[in-house]
C-alpha positions in Angstrom: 148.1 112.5 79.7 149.8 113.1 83.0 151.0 110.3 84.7 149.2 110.8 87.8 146.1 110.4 85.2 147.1 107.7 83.6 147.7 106.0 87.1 143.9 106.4 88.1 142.8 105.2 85.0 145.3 101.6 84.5 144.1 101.1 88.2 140.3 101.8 88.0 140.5 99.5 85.1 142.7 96.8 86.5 140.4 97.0 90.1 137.1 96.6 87.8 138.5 93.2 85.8 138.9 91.4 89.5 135.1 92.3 90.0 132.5 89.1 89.9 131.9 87.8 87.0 128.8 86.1 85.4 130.5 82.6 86.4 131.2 84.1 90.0 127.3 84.7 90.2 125.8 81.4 88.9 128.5 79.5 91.2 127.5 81.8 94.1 123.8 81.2 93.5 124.1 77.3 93.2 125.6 77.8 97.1 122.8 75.9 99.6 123.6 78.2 102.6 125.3 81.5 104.3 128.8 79.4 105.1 129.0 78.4 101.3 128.6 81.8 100.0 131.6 82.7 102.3 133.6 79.7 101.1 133.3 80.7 97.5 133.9 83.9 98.0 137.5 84.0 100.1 138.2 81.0 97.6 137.3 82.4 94.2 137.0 86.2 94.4 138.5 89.3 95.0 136.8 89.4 98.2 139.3 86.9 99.8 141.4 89.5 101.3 138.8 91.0 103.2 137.1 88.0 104.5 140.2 86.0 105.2 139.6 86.8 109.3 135.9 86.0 109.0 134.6 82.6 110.2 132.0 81.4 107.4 130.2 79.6 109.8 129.7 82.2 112.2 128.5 85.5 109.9 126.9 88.2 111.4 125.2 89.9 108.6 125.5 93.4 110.2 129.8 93.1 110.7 129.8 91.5 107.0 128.3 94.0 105.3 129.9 96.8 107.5 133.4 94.6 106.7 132.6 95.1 102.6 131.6 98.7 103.0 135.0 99.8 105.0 136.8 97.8 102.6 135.2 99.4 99.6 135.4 103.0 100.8 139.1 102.3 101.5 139.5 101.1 97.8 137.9 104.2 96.6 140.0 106.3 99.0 143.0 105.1 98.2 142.1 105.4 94.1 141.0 109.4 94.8 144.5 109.7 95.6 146.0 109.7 92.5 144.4 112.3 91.0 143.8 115.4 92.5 142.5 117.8 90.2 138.7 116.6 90.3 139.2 113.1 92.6 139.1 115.0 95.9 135.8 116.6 94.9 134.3 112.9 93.7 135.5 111.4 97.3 133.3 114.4 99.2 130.8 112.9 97.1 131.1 109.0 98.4 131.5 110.2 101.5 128.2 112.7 101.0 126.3 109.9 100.1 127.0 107.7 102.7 125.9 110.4 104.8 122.5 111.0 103.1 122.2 107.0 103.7 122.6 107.0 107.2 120.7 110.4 107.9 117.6 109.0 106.2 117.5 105.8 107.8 117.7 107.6 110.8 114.7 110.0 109.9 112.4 106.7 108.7 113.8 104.9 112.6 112.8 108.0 114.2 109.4 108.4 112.5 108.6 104.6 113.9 110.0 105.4 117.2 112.9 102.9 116.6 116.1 104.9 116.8 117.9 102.2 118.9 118.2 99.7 115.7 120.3 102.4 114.3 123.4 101.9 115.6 123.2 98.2 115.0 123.9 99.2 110.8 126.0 101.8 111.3 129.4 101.8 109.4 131.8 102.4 112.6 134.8 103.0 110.5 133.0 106.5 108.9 133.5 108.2 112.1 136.6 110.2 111.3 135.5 110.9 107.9 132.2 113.1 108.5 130.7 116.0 110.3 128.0 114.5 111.8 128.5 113.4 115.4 127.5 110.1 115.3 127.8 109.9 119.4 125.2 112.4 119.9 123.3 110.6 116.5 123.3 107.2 118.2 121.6 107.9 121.1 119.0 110.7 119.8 115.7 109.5 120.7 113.8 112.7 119.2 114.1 115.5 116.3 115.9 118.1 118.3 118.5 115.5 119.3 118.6 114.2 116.0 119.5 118.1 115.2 121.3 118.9 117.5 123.8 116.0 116.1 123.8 117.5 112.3 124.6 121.0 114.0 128.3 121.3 112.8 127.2 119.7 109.3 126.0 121.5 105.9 122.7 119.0 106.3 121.6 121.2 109.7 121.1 124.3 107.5 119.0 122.3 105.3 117.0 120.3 107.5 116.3 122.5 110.6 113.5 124.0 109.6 111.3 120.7 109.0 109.6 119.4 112.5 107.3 116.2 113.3 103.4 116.7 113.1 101.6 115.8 115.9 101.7 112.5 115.0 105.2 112.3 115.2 105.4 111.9 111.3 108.2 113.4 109.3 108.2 114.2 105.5 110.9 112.1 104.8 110.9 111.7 101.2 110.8 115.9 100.9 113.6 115.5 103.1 115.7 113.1 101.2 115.0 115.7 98.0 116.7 118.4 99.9 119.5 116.6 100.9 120.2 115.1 97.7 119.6 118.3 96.0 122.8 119.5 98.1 124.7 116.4 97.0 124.6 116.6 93.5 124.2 120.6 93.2 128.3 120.0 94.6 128.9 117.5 92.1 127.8 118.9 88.8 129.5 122.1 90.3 132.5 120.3 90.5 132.1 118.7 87.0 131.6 122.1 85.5 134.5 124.2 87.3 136.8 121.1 86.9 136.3 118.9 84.4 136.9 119.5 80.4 136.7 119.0 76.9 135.6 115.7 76.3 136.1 114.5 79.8 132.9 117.2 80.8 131.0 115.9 78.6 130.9 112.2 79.3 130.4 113.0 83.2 127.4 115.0 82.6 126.1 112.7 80.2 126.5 110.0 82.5 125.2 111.4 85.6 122.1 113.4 83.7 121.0 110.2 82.2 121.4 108.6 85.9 119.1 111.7 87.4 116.9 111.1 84.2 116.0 107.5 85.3 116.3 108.6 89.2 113.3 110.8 88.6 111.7 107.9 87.0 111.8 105.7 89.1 111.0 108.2 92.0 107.8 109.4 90.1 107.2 105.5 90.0 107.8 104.7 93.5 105.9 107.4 95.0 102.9 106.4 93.0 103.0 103.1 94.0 103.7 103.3 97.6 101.5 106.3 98.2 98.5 108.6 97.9 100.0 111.8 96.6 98.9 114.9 94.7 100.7 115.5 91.3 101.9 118.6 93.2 103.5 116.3 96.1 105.4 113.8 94.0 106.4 116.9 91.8 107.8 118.2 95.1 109.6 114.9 95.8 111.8 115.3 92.6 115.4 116.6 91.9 114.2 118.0 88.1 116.8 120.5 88.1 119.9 117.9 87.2 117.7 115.7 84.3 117.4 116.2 81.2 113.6 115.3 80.7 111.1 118.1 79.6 109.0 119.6 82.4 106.3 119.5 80.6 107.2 115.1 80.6 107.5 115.5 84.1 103.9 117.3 84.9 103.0 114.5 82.5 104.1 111.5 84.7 103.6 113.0 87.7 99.8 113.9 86.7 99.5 109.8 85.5 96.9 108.4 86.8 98.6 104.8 86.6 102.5 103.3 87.1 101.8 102.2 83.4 101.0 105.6 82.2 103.9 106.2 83.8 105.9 103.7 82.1 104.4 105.0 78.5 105.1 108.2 79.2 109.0 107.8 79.7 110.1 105.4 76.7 108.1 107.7 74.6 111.0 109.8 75.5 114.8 109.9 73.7 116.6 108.4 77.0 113.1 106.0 78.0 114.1 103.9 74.8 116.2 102.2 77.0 114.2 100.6 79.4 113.1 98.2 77.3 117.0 96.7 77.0 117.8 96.1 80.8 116.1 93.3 81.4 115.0 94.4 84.6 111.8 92.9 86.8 111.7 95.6 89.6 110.8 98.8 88.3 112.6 100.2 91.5 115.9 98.3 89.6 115.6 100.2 86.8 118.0 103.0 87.7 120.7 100.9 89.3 120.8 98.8 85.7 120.8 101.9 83.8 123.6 103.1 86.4 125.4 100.2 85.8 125.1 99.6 81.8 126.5 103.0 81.4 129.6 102.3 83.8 130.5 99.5 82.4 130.2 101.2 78.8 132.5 104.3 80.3 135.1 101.1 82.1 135.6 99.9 78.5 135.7 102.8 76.1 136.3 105.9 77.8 139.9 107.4 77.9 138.8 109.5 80.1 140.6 109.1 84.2 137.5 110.7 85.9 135.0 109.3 83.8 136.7 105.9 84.4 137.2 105.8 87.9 134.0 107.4 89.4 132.5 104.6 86.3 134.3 101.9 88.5 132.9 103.7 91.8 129.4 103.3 90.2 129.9 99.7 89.4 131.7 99.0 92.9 128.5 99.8 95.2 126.3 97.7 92.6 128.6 94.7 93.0 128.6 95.3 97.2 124.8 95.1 97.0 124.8 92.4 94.6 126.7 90.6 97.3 124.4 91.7 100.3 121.5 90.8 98.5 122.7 87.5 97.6 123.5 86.6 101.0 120.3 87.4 102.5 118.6 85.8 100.1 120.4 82.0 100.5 120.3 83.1 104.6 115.7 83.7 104.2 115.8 80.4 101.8 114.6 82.4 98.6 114.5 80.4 95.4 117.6 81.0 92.6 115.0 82.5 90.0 114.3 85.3 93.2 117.8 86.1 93.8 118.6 86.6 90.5 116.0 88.8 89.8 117.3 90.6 92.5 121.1 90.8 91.2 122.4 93.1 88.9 124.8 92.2 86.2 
């Protein structure tokens, strides 16, 4: 193994063992406000560093989570580094995705004539690593603007030709398909021109079986949250990247019921595994699936991509795990809420 390989994989793994633990939870959880989350944190986690300059009894939730995020891409950036043979390729991705985060909240501000609570949430620090103009995208107050800031980016080509109805109403979640579609038609491009042998394998097992239960949920989602044809959720979904038989798919998407649904999938090779997450949320399904195969890649894998895009995986978990957790204690939920919340 080269030792530039070997360096991405000893750090991946030595970053992932100071992650919170299951103690690091349970005393987070038994914290009575906002000021004693931030105590225990700087005082008993990894998070220490980060937080050191932030006054716990004076936390705006916005600048913390923005705080943990440019922290956290930083991590991954500097990990990229030391591999450059497929690492560059997975940091487009983080960085990708943060985009298709930001352009979609935009697209659901803009559809509810909100646009100025955007800039409120918007990682500062991401500036210099994007296309997008965020200037021109912080003060658009309509769809051509909202263009006209994606013009030097690959998402203008895909996004130009959708417009507002006369209502003003976008279809967002189409949207989000095609974006997402561009997102990880580059990544399993860049798993199958640079990855292989067994190294190939594991990353397109890992990220299939992630589409797989993206779909899912999606399918699940959509039904719940709106009144769709079969032919309009069908639309909604990124099949090409799963493993599950289209005829499965025509199946779920036809359902008349999330239970169907639900009966549907774990009569399927991959759906077996619902039944072990533990999960209350149906839309936490994917994230726990996400995260039980990272965590199975962080401790048996000997592969350095596999490893570290496993610890990149497990990294955003833990940062919403945190976020969550916050808000939470901050709107007074109760500790069984919270932790039905958390994943770990």
């Amino acid at each position: 193994m080269p030792l530039t390989s070997y360096a991405v994989l000893t750090k991946s793994r030595a970053k992932y063992g100071k992650q919170l633990k299951e103690k690091d939870y349970l005393g987070l959880l038994a914290c009575q406000s906002v000021p004693e989350v931030m105590v225990y944190l700087k005082s008993h986690t990894h998070f220490a560093g980060v937080l050191a300059d932030v006054n716990e009894r004076d936390v705006h939730r916005g600048r913390l989570e923005m705080l943990l995020r440019q922290n956290l891409f930083y991590e991954f950036d500097s990990l990229f580094r030391y591999d450059s043979n497929i690492s560059s390729g997975f940091s487009r991705y983080v960085i990708e995705n943060m985009e298709a985060e930001q352009i979609v909240r935009f697209l659901i501000l803009l559809s509810s004539n909100s646009t100025e609570k955007f800039i409120f949430n918007f990682p500062a620090f991401f500036d210099k690593h994007t296309e997008i103009d965020i200037h021109k995208l912080a003060v658009a107050k309509n769809y051509e603007e909202f263009l006209e800031a994606l013009r030097l980016s690959p998402y203008y080509r895909i996004l130009k030709n959708f417009r507002p109805d006369e209502k003003n109403r976008l279809p967002v979640s189409v949207m989000e398909t095609k974006i997402y579609e561009y997102i990880y038609g580059n990544l399993f491009d860049l798993i199958e021109k640079k990855a292989k042998g067994q190294e190939k394998q594991e990353l397109m097992a890992l990220f299939r079986t992630i589409m797989n239960y993206n779909v899912f949920s999606r399918i699940i989602r959509l039904k719940s949250c709106f009144d769709l044809t079969p032919e309009a959720v069908k639309a909604s979904l990124m099949t090409q990247y799963c493993d599950i038989p289209p005829k499965i798919i025509d199946s779920m998407c036809k359902a008349e019921s999330t239970a169907e649904v639900f009966a549907i999938m774990q009569r399927t090779g991959c759906g077996k595994m619902i039944d072990k997450l533990g999960y209350v949320h149906a839309n936490d399904i994917a994230p726990r699936v996400t995260c039980r195969l990272a965590k199975k890649n962080m401790h048996f894998s000997n592969n350095p991509a596999v490893v570290m895009i496993s610890y990149v995986l497990i990294s955003e978990i833990e940062l919403k795990n945190v976020i969550s957790l916050i808000e939470g204690i901050r709107y007074k939920l109760d500790v069984k809420t919270i932790k039905s919340i958390l994943i770990f």
